[in-house]
N, C-alpha and C positions, 0 to 999 in steps of 0.2 A: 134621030131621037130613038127609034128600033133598037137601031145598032147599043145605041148607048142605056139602054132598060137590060138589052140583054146579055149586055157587056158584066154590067152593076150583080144582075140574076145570077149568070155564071161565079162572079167571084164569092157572095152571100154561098151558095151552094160549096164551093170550096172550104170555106171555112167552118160550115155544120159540119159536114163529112169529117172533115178533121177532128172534131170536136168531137162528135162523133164514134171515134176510132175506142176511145175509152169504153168498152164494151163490158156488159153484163155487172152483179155484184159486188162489192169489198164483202170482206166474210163478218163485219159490225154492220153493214145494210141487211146481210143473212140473217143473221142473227138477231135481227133489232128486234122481235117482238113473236117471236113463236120458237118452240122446241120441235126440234129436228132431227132424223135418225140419218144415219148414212146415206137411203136411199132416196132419201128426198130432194138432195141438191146433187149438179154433179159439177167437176171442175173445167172452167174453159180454155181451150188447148193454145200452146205458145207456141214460137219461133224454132223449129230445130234444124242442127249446125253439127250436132254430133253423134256418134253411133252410142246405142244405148249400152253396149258394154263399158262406156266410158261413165253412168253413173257411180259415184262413188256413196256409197248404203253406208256406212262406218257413222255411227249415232253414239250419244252416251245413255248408258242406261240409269246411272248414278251420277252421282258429284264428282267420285272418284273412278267411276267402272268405263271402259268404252270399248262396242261392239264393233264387229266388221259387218254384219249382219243386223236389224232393226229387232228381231225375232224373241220372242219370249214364250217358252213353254209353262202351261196352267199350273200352280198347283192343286191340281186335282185328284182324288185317288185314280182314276181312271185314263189320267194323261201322263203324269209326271215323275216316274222312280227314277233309278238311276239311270235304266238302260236308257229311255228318253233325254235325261239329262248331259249324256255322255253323248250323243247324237246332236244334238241342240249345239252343244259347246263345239265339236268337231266342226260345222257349218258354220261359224262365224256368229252365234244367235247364244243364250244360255236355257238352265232350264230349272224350273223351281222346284223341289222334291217337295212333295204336301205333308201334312202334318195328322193326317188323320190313321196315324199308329203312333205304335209306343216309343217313346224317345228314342231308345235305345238302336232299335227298326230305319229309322228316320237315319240316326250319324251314321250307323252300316251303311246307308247307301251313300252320303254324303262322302264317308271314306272312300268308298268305291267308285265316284267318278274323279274323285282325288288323287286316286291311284292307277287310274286306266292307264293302259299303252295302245297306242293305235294297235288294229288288225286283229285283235283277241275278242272272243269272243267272252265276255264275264260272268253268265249263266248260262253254259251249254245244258241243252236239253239231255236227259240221264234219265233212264229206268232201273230198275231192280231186274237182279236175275233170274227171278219166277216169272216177271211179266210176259206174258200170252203176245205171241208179234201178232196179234190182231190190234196190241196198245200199239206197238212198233208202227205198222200199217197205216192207224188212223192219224198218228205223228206226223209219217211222210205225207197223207193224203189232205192235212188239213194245214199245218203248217210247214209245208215245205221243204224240210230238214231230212236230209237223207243219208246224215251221219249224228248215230245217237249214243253217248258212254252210257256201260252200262256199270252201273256203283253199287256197294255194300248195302246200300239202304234205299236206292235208287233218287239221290238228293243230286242237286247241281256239283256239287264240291264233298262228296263223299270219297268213300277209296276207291280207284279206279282197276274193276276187272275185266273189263271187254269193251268191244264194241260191236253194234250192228248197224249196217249200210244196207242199204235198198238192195243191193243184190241181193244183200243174203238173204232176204223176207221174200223176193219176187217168185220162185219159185216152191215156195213149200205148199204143200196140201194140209187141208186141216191145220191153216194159224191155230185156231184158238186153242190148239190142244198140244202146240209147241211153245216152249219158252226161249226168253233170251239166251239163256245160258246154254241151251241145244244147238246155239247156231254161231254166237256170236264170234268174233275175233278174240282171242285169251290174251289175257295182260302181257305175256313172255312175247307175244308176235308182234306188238305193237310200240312203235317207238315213241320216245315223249321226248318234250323237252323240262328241265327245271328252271322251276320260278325262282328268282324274277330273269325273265330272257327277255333281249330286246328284239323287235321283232325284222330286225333284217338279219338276225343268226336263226328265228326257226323259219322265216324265209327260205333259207340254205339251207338246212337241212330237209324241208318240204322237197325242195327242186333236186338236192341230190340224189334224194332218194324216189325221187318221181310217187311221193305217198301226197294225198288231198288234206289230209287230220291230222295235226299233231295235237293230243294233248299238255297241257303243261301241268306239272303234278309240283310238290311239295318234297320236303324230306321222309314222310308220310306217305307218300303214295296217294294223295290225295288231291283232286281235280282242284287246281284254282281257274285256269282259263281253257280256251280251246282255239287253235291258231285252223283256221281253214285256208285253201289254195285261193279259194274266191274270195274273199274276206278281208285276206294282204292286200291282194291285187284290187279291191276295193275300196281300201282303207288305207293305201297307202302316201297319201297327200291329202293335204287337208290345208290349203295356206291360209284358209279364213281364219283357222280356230279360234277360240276364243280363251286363252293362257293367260296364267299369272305371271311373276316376276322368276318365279321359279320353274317357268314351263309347264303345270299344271294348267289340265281343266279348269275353265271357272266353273261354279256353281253356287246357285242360291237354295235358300229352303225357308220353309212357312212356318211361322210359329204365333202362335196363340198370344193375349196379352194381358192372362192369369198369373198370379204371384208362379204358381206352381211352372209355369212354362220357363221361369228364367235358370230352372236346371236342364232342363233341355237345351237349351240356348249354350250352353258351358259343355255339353256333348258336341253339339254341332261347332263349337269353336275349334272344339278339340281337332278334331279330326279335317280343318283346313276349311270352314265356309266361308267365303267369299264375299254374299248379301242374303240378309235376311227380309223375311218378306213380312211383315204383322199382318195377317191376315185377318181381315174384318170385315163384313158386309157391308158395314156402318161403321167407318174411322176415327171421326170426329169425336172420341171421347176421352176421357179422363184416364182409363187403364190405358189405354194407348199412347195420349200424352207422359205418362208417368213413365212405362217401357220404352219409351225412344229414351228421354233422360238416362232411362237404369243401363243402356248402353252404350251408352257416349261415355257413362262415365265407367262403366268397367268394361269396355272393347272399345276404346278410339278409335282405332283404324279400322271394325267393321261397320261396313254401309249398310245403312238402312232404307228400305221402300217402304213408305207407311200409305194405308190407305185404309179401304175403297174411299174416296170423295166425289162430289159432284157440285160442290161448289166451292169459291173463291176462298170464304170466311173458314170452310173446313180446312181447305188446304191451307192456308194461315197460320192456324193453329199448331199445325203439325210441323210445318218447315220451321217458325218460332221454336216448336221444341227440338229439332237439329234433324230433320229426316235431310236423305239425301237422294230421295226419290217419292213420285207423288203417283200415285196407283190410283185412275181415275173408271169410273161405273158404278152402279147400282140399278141392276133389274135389267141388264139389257144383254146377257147371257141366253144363248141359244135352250139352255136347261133350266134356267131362273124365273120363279114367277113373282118374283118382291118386290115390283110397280106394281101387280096383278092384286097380291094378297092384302100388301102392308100398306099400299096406298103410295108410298112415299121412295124418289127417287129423282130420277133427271132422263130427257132423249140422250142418244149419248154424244152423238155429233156434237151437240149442244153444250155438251158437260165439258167434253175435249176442249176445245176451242177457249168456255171461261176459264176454265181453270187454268190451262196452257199458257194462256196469253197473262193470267196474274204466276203463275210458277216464273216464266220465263224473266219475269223484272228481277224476280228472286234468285235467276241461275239455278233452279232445281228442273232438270227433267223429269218427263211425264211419261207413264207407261199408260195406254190405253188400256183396259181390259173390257173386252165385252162386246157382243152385236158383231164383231168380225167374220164375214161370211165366207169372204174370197178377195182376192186383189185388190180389187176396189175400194171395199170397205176399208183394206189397211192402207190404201195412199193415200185414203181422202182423212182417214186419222193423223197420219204422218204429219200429213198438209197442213191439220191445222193445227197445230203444235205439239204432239206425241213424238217423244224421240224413239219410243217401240211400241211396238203392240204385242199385246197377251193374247197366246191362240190357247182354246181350248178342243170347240168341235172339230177345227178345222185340223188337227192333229187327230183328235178321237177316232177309233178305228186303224191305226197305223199298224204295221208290225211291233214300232219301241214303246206301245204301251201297255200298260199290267194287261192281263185275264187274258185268256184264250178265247181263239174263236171258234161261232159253234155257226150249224147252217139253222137256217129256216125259211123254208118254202122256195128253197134251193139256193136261199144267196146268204153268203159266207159274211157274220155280222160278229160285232166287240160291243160288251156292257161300254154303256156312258152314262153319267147320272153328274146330277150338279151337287154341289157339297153343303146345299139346302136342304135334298130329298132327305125324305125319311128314312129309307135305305141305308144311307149314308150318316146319318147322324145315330142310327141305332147298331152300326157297324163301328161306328167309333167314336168316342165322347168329342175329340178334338171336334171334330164337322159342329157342335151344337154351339161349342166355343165364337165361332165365328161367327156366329149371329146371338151371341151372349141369351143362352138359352141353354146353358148346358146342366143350368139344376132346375129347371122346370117342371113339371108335372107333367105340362101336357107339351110337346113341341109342335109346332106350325110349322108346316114346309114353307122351304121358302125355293125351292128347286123341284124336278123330276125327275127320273130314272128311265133310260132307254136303250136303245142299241142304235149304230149306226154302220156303214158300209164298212167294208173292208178296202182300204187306203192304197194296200201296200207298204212302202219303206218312206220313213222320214228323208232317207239319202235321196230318194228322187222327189216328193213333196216338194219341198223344202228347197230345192235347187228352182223349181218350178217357181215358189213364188219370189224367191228373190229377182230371179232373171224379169217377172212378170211386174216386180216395183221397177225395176231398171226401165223399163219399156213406158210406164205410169210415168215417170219421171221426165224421159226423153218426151212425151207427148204435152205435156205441161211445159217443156222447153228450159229443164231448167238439171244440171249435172250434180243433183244431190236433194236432198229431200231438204237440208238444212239451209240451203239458197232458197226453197220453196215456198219454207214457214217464215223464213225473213221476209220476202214478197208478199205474200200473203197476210201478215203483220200491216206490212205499208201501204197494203191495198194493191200491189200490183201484181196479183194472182189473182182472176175475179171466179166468182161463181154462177150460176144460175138455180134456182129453184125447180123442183118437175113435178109436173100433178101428175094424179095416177096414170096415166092414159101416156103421157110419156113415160115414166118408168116401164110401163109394157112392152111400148116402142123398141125400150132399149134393150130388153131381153130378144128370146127368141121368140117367133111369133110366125102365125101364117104356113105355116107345117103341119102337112096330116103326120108325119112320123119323122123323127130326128136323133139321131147319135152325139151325146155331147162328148168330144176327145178335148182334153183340154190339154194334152203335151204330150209330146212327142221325143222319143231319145233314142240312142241307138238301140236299145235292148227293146223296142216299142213304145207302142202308145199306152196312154190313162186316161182312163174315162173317171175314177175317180168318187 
C-alpha cells in the first residue's frame, strides 16, 4: 500500500514539474494592467546551440527599406548631420539628418552622404593662414587631428594653400605669436589628388609616395575631401552598408508637417533621400495625416516614417493614410520632459509592445525611439516588436556629431539638448514645429540642454553594440531578433517582472570602487 501511495506521489509530481517547465510571463500577462519602462521586466534566457556571431540583425526599417544593422541615428541637431549619417549607413544602420536649419542646409547634407566614397574625409578640419598654431595646438590636443589644410578663408572646402602637421607646431617657441603660414607645408610641395577619385587610386598614390594626406581638390584648387593613411585603411570595407540600387548611401531626413515644409521636401528629393521622417512629438494629427497623402501622391516611391505615437488608434490613423513606417515614444527621451510637463504620453516598453503587435497585423515596421540606454534597453525593444531602435544619447558625445568638444573640470564633454529645449527651438523655428508651437508667444519646453562624455568614434560604438544584440539574441536562444518577436507574439519568449530591489541586483552593486570597461578591441578598451 506504501509502495503504491508512493508510486501514485512520484508519477503526480512528474507531471506538475512538466507542467511546470512553462516558466515566467507571455508579454499580454506583462502587459495586462500596468505601464512599463524597459527596466522593469527582464527577458527569460533560452536554449543555445549556436555561436553568436551567427545572429542574423538584418531588420526592415520601412515597407520598402531593409537594414543589415537594427540601428537608427536621431534626428537631432546634436546627433545627426551628415558626418553621423554617412557613419550610420557604412555600419549596416541609417542615419536621419534633423531639420532644424534652413532647407537649403538640410539637402547639402543629404547630397553629401549621397555622394560619399568610402575613406575620404568630407569635412577636413582647415585654418586660415593668419591663425596663431596656438589654434593649430589646441586642434591637435583637443580633437585629435594632426594634419590640418590650411585655406583662403580657412573654410573646410576653400582654396587649398598649405598644410600643418604636429611636427611642425611641436617645436616652436612662442605659438601665439607664429602663424600658420610661417610654418606650414606650401601648396607646390604637396600632392593632391582630383575629384572625383576613387579611393583605391589615392590609396596608390598615398603608398607610392609614402605621404599620410592627400588632399583632393577641384578644378579650382579647392578642398572637396581629404584621403588619410589611417582612414583608407579604416574605411576600407564595410560589407554591412547600407546602399541603394545604385550603390549609394542610404539616408533619411526629418521634415516638419507645415504647408511651407513641402518645398523643402522637393530639395531633399532632389538631391537622392531615401525616407523621410515627419517629425512630431505628437503624430496623430490632421497635418500629418494630410502630408503622408501629399506624398504618396507626388513621390511614390519615397518611404515614409510617420510618427511619434504611443498608441494603437494613433498608429491607425497614419498607416490608413499609407505611412510605411511607425516611429513610436513620447516623453521617454533621455533629454525630454513631455510626460513631466504636458501630462500626456505612454511607459515606453509599453508603447512598443501595443503598437508593435497592431503595426505588425498591418506589415508596417516599428522604429522605437526613446529611453534607449544601452543594450538591453534595445533587445528588450527589438523583442517586443521594433524592427529598429532610434539612439539619440547613446550616440551623443561621439566624434560624427555636430559641435566640438570643450573640457570641464578636466573631462572632455559635447553639447546635447533635446529638440524640446528652449535652446533649440529659439535656434531654429523647425524645433518649435515639432511640437506645433512654432507661432506661439510663449513656447514650453518640452526637452533640456546638456553635455555628455566624450564617446569616441561611432566605428567602435556601434560595432560594440551590434556584436552586444548578437550575444542578447544568442542568450534568449533564438538566431535573429525576428524569430524573437514571432515567439514572443505566441507567447513562447516569456518575461518576468523586477521590483526595485532586483533591478539593483542586476547592476553593479557591493563595490567600494569600480572601473566600468565595456569593450574591448585591438586598439584598446572603452569605458565610455
Amino acid at each position: 500500500m506504501y509502495l503504491c501511495q508512493c508510486s501514485n506521489k512520484g508519477k503526480q509530481l512528474k507531471k506538475m514539474t512538466e507542467k511546470s517547465l512553462t516558466d515566467g510571463l507571455t508579454a499580454d500577462q506583462l502587459f495586462l494592467d500596468s505601464g512599463l519602462t524597459y527596466s522593469d521586466f527582464i527577458i527569460l534566457p533560452g536554449y543555445i546551440n549556436f555561436d553568436a556571431d551567427k545572429v542574423d540583425l538584418t531588420t526592415r526599417l520601412t515597407r520598402g527599406i531593409k537594414l543589415r544593422a537594427p540601428l537608427v541615428s536621431s534626428p537631432m541637431d546634436t546627433v545627426t548631420e551628415h558626418d553621423m549619417a554617412i557613419h550610420m549607413a557604412l555600419l549596416g544602420g541609417i542615419g536621419i539628418i534633423h531639420n532644424n536649419c534652413p532647407p537649403e542646409r538640410q539637402a547639402y547634407m543629404v547630397g553629401r552622404v549621397k555622394t560619399y566614397r568610402n575613406g575620404f574625409i568630407a569635412n577636413p578640419k582647415a585654418v586660415k593662414p593668419s591663425a596663431p598654431l596656438t589654434e593649430v595646438e589646441a586642434i591637435h590636443s583637443e580633437q585629435g587631428i594632426n594634419g590640418i589644410l590650411v585655406t583662403h578663408d580657412g573654410s573646410n572646402h576653400g582654396r587649398l594653400l598649405g598644410m600643418v602637421c604636429k611636427k611642425d607646431v611641436e617645436y616652436v617657441e612662442n605659438k601665439a605669436n607664429v602663424q600658420c603660414k610661417d610654418v606650414m607645408t606650401q601648396r607646390s610641395q604637396i600632392m593632391t589628388g582630383t575629384d572625383p577619385m576613387p579611393l583605391a587610386a589615392a590609396r596608390d598614390i598615398m603608398n607610392k609616395n609614402r605621404i599620410s594626406y592627400l588632399p583632393i581638390v577641384n578644378a579650382a584648387d579647392e578642398v572637396v575631401s581629404l584621403c588619410t593613411r589611417k582612414d583608407a585603411a579604416k574605411m576600407r570595407t564595410h560589407p554591412l552598408a547600407s546602399v541603394d540600387d545604385k550603390s549609394q548611401l542610404m539616408v533619411g531626413a526629418a521634415i516638419s508637417t507645415r504647408e511651407d515644409d513641402r518645398k523643402r521636401l522637393s530639395l531633399l528629393v532632389a538631391k537622392g533621400l531615401d525616407v523621410v521622417v515627419l517629425d512630431s512629438s505628437q503624430g496623430n494629427t490632421v497635418w500629418q495625416v494630410d502630408m503622408i497623402k501629399y506624398i504618396k501622391r507626388t513621390y511614390p516611391t519615397l518611404q515614409i516614417i510617420a510618427g511619434n505615437v504611443v498608441t494603437m488608434p494613433q498608429a491607425k490613423n497614419l498607416i490608413d493614410a499609407g505611412a510605411d513606417g511607425i516611429r513610436v515614444g513620447m516623453g521617454s527621451g533621455s533629454i525630454c520632459i513631455t510626460q513631466e510637463v504636458m501630462a500626456v504620453g505612454r511607459p515606453q516598453a509599453t508603447a512598443v509592445y501595443r503598437v508593435a503587435k497592431y503595426c505588425q497585423s498591418r506589415g508596417i515596421p516599428v522604429i522605437a525611439d526613446g529611453g534607449i540606454k544601452n543594450i538591453g534597453d534595445a533587445c528588450k525593444a527589438l523583442a517586443l516588436g521594433a524592427s529598429c531602435v532610434m539612439l539619440g544619447s547613446m550616440l551623443a558625445g561621439t566624434t560624427e556629431t555636430p559641435g566640438e568638444y570643450f573640457f570641464k573640470d578636466g573631462i572632455r564633454l559635447k553639447r546635447f539638448r533635446g529638440m524640446g529645449s528652449i535652446e533649440a527651438m529659439q535656434e531654429g523655428k523647425e524645433s518649435g514645429k515639432r511640437y506645433l508651437s512654432e507661432s506661439q508667444s510663449i513656447q514650453v519646453a518640452q526637452g533640456v540642454a546638456g553635455s555628455v562624455l566624450d564617446k569616441g568614434s561611432v566605428l567602435q560604438l556601434v560595432p560594440y553594440i551590434q556584436k552586444g544584440l548578437q550575444q542578447a539574441a544568442q542568450d534568449i536562444g533564438e538566431q535573429s531578433f525576428e524569430i524573437v518577436r514571432r515567439k514572443v507574439w505566441a507567447g513562447q519568449v516569456t518575461f518576468e517582472k523586477r521590483s526595485a530591489t532586483a533591478q539593483a541586483e542586476g547592476g553593479v552593486h557591493g563595490l567600494h570602487t569600480y572601473e566600468k570597461v565595456l569593450f574591448a578591441t585591438s586598439q584598446g578598451k572603452s569605458k565610455l
